[in-house]
BAMI-784529 format. One record per residue (C-alpha): residue number from 1; x, y, z. Coordinates in pm, 1 decimal, m for minus. Example, Ala and Ser with C-alpha at 12.3 -4.5 7.8 and 13.67 -1.06 7.14 Angstrom:
<sites>
+-----+----------+----------+----------+
:   i :       px :       py :       pz :
+-----+----------+----------+----------+
:   1 :   1230.0 :   m450.0 :    780.0 :
:   2 :   1367.0 :   m106.0 :    714.0 :
+-----+----------+----------+----------+
</sites>
This chain:
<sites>
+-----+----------+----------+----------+
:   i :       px :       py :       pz :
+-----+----------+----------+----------+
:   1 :  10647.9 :   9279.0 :   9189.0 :
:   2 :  10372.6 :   9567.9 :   9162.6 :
:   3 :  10142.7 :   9509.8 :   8873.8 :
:   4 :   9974.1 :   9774.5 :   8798.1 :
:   5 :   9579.4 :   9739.1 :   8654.6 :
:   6 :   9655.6 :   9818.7 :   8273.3 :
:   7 :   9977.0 :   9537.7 :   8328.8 :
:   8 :   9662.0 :   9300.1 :   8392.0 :
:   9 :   9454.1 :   9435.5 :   8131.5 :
:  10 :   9684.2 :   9363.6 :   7882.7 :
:  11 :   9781.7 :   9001.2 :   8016.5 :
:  12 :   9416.7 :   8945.2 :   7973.2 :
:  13 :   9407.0 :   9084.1 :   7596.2 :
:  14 :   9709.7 :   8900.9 :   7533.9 :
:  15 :   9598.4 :   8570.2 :   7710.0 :
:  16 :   9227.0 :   8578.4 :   7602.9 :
:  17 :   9365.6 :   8633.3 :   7203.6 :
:  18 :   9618.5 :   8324.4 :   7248.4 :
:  19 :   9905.5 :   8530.1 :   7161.7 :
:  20 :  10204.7 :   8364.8 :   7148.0 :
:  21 :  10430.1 :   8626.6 :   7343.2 :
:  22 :  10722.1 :   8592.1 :   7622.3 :
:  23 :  10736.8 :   8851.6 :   7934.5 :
:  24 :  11134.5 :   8952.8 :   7902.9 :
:  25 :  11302.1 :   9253.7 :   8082.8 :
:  26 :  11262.5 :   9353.6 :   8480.7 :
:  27 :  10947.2 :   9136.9 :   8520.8 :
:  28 :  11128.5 :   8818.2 :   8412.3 :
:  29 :  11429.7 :   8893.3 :   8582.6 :
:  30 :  11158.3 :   8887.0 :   8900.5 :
:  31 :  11011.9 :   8616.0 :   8798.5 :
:  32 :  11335.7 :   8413.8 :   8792.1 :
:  33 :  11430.0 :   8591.5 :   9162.4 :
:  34 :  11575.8 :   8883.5 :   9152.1 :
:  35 :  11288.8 :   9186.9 :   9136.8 :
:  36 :  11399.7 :   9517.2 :   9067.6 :
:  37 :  11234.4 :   9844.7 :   8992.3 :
:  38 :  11133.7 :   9900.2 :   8625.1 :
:  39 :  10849.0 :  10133.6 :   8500.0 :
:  40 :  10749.9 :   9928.2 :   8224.0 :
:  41 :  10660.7 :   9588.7 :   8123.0 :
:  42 :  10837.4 :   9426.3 :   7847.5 :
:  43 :  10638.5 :   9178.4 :   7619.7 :
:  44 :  10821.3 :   8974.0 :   7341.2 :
:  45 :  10582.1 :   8806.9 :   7024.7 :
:  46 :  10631.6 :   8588.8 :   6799.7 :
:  47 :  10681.2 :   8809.5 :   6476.3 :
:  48 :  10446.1 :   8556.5 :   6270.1 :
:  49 :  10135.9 :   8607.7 :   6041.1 :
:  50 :   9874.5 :   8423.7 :   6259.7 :
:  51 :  10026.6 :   8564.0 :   6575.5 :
:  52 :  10033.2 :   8936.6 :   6422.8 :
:  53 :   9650.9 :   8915.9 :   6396.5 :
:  54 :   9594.7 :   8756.4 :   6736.8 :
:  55 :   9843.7 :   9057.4 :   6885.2 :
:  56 :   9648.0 :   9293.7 :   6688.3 :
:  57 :   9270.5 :   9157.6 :   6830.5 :
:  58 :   9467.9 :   9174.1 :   7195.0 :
:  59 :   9514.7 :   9539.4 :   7130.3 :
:  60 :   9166.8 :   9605.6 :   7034.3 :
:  61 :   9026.4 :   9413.1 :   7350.1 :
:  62 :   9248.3 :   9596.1 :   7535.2 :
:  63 :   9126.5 :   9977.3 :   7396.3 :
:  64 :   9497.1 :  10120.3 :   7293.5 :
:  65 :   9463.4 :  10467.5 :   7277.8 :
:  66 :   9707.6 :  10403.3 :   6998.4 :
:  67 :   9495.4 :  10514.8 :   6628.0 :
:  68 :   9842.8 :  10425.5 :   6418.0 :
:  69 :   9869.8 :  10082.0 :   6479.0 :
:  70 :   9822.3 :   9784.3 :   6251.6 :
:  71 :   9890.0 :   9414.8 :   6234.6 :
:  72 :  10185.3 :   9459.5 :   6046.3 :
:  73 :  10352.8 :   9642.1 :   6347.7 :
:  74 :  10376.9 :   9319.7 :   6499.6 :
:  75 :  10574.3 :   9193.9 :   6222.4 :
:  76 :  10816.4 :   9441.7 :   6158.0 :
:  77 :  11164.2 :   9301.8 :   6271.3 :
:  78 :  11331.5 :   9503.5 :   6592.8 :
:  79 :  11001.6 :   9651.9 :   6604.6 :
:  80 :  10864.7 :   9811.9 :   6969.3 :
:  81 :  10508.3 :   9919.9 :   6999.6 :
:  82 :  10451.5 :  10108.0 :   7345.5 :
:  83 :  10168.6 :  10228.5 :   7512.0 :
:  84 :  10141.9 :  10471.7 :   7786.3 :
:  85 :  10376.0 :  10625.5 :   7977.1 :
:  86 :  10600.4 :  10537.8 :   8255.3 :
:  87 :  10512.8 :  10374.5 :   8518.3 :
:  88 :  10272.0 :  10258.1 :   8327.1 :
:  89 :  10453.2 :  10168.9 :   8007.0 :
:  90 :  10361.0 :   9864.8 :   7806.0 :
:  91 :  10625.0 :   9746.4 :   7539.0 :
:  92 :  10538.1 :   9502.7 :   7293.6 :
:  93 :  10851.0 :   9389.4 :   7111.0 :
:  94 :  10900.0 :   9198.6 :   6788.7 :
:  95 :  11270.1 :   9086.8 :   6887.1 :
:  96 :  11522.6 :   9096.7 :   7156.4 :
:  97 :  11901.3 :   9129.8 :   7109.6 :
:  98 :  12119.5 :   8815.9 :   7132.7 :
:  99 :  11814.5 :   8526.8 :   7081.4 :
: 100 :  11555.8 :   8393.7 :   6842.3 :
: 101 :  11218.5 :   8311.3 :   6926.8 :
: 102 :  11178.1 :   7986.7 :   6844.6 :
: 103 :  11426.6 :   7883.0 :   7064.8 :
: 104 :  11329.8 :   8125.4 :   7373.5 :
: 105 :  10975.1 :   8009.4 :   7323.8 :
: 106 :  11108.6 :   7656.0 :   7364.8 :
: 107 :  11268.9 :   7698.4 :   7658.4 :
: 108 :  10973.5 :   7893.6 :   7804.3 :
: 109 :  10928.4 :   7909.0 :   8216.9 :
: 110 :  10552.8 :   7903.9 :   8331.6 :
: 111 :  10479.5 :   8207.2 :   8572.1 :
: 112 :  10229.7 :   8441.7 :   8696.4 :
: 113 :  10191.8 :   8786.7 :   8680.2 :
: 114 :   9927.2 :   8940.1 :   8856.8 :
: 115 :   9750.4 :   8666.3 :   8897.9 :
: 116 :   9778.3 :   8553.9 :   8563.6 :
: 117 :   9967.9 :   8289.8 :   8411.2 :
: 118 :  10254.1 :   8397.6 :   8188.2 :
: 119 :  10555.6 :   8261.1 :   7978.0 :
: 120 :  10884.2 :   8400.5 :   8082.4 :
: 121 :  11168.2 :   8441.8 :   7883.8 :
: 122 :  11434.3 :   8155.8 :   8050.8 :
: 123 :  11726.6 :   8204.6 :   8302.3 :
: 124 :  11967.2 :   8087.7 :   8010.5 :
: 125 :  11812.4 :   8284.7 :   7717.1 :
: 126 :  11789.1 :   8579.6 :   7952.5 :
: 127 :  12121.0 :   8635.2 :   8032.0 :
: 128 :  12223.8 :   8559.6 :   7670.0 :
: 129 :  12012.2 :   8860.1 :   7597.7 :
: 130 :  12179.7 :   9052.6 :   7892.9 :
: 131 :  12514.8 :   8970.7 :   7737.8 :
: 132 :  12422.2 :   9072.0 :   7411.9 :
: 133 :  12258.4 :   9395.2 :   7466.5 :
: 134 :  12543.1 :   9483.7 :   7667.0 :
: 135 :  12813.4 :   9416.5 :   7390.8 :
: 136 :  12587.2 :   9623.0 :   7160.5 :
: 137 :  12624.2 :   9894.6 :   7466.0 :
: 138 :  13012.1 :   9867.5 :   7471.7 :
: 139 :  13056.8 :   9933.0 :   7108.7 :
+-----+----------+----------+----------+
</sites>
């Protein structure tokens, strides 16, 4: 898949800070085989103290044009924090529908994006969230 240079300025923010965070969405459905178009990329962290502040360092490396963010937005449950604009989107989410975190994070696949190496949300826990999201959908 395309990765655009802010998508690799942001792995690097994320990476350099050690946050603990799992690429979910179009970019780990590619990942796991099956690419398809998106205009976004899709970033799941851990909603804990330690990791808030790491998240919230990542975004200062990184320059977010963003003035209203704080640590605490990277605690907030069903939280997203975007940046930019599509195709150029960056979502940084604080939960995904259908799984925890703990147990995603345990069942992490290694990956690269862009060059750099990434945790992907697994084939299992990814379709559990497909499932899930689309019940929500149905409703």
């Amino acid at each position: 898949m395309l990765v655009n240079d802010d998508y690799k300025d942001m792995l690097s923010a994320l990476n350099d800070a050690g946050v603990e965070y799992l690429v979910v969405g179009a970019y780990a459905l590619g990942a796991h085989g099956y690419p398809r178009a998106t205009g976004d990329i899709d970033f799941w962290v851990r909603p804990s103290e330690e990791n808030a502040k790491r998240a919230w360092h990542a975004m200062l490396a990184f320059g977010t044009p963003r003035s209203d963010l704080s640590e605490s937005d990277f605690l907030d449950p069903d939280n997203v924090v975007r940046i930019g604009m599509p195709p150029r989107c960056i979502d940084l989410l604080t939960s995904i529908t259908g799984v925890d975190f703990d147990s995603a994070w345990q069942d992490r696949v290694a990956s690269e994006i862009g060059g750099y190496p990434v945790w992907v949300l697994s084939r299992e826990h990814l379709i559990a969230n497909k499932r899930a999201a689309a019940e929500i959908k149905t409703c």
